[in-house]
N, C-alpha and C positions, 0 to 999 in steps of 0.2 A: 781247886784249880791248879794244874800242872805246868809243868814247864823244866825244859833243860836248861843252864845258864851258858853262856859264854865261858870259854871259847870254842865249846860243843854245841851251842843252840842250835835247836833239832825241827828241823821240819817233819811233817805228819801227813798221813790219811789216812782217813775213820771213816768205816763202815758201819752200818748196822745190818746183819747176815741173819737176825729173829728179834721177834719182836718189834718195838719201835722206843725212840731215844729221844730228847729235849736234846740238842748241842750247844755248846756256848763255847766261844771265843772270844779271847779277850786279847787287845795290842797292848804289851808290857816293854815296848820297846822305849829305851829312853829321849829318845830325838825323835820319836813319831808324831806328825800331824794328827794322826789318830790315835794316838795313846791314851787307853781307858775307853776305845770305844766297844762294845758287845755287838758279837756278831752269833743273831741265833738260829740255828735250822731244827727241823725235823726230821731223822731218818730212820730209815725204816726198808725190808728190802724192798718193798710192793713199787716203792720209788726208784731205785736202781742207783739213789744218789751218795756221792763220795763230795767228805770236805776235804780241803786243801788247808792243812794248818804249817803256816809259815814259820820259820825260826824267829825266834822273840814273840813269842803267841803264847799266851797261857791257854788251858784247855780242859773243859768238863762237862758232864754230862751227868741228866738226871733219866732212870729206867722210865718209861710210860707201860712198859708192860712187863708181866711175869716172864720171866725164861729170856730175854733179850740177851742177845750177843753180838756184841763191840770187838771190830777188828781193825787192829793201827799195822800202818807201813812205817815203819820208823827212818827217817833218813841216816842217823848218824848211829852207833855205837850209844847205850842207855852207859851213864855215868853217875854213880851212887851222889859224890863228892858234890856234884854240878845239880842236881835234883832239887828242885824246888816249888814252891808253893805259894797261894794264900788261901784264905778260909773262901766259901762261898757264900757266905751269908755278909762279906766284905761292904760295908757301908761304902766306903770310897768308890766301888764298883758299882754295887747296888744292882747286881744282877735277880731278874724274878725269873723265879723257877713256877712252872706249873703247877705243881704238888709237890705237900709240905716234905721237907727234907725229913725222914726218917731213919735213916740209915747212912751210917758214914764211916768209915774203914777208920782205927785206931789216928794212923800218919792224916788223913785229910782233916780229921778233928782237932788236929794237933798243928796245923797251920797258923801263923801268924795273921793277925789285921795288919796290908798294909802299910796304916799309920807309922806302924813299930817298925818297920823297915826302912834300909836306905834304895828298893825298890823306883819308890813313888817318885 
């Protein structure tokens, strides 16, 4: 799960242009009524639909299909320094994915739980 930190928190939107997608969203904001709530769609182009990922929004996605392609509008300027994360298998979160995580890029596996952070 992604996210830019302050004072560059990055607003989003994602497409899915092939294939189709699992989305999740997650409010990582520290003063939100809603913080820790999961927010899940399905996209796909057949749908025509685009999400809105707000700044202080963590964000991921799982493929449902072969050859799927994910396109983001980035509001702000990508910042190495400000890049952040946590795992998605996150007990805290306890987000369910469709289908079993099998694949996962070196950096998303190497996300912290959480717990271990001063995040929560």
């Amino acid at each position: 799960m992604h996210f830019q930190r302050a004072p560059k928190a990055d607003a989003k939107i994602v497409r899915c242009t092939a294939g189709r997608i699992h989305d999740v969203i997650v409010d990582v904001r520290p003063t939100s009524p809603t913080r820790g709530r999961i927010f899940v769609s399905e996209l796909a182009p057949s749908s025509a639909t685009m999400v809105y990922i707000p700044a202080g929004f963590a964000h991921g996605f799982q493929t449902l299909e072969d050859n799927s392609v994910v396109e983001y509008l980035m509001g702000t300027e990508y910042i190495e320094e400000l890049s952040d994360g946590f795992r998605h298998d996150d007990p805290m979160v306890g987000i369910k994915w469709p289908e079993p995580v099998t694949v996962l890029s070196p950096k998303d596996a190497a996300w912290p739980l959480l717990a271990d952070r001063r995040l929560w």
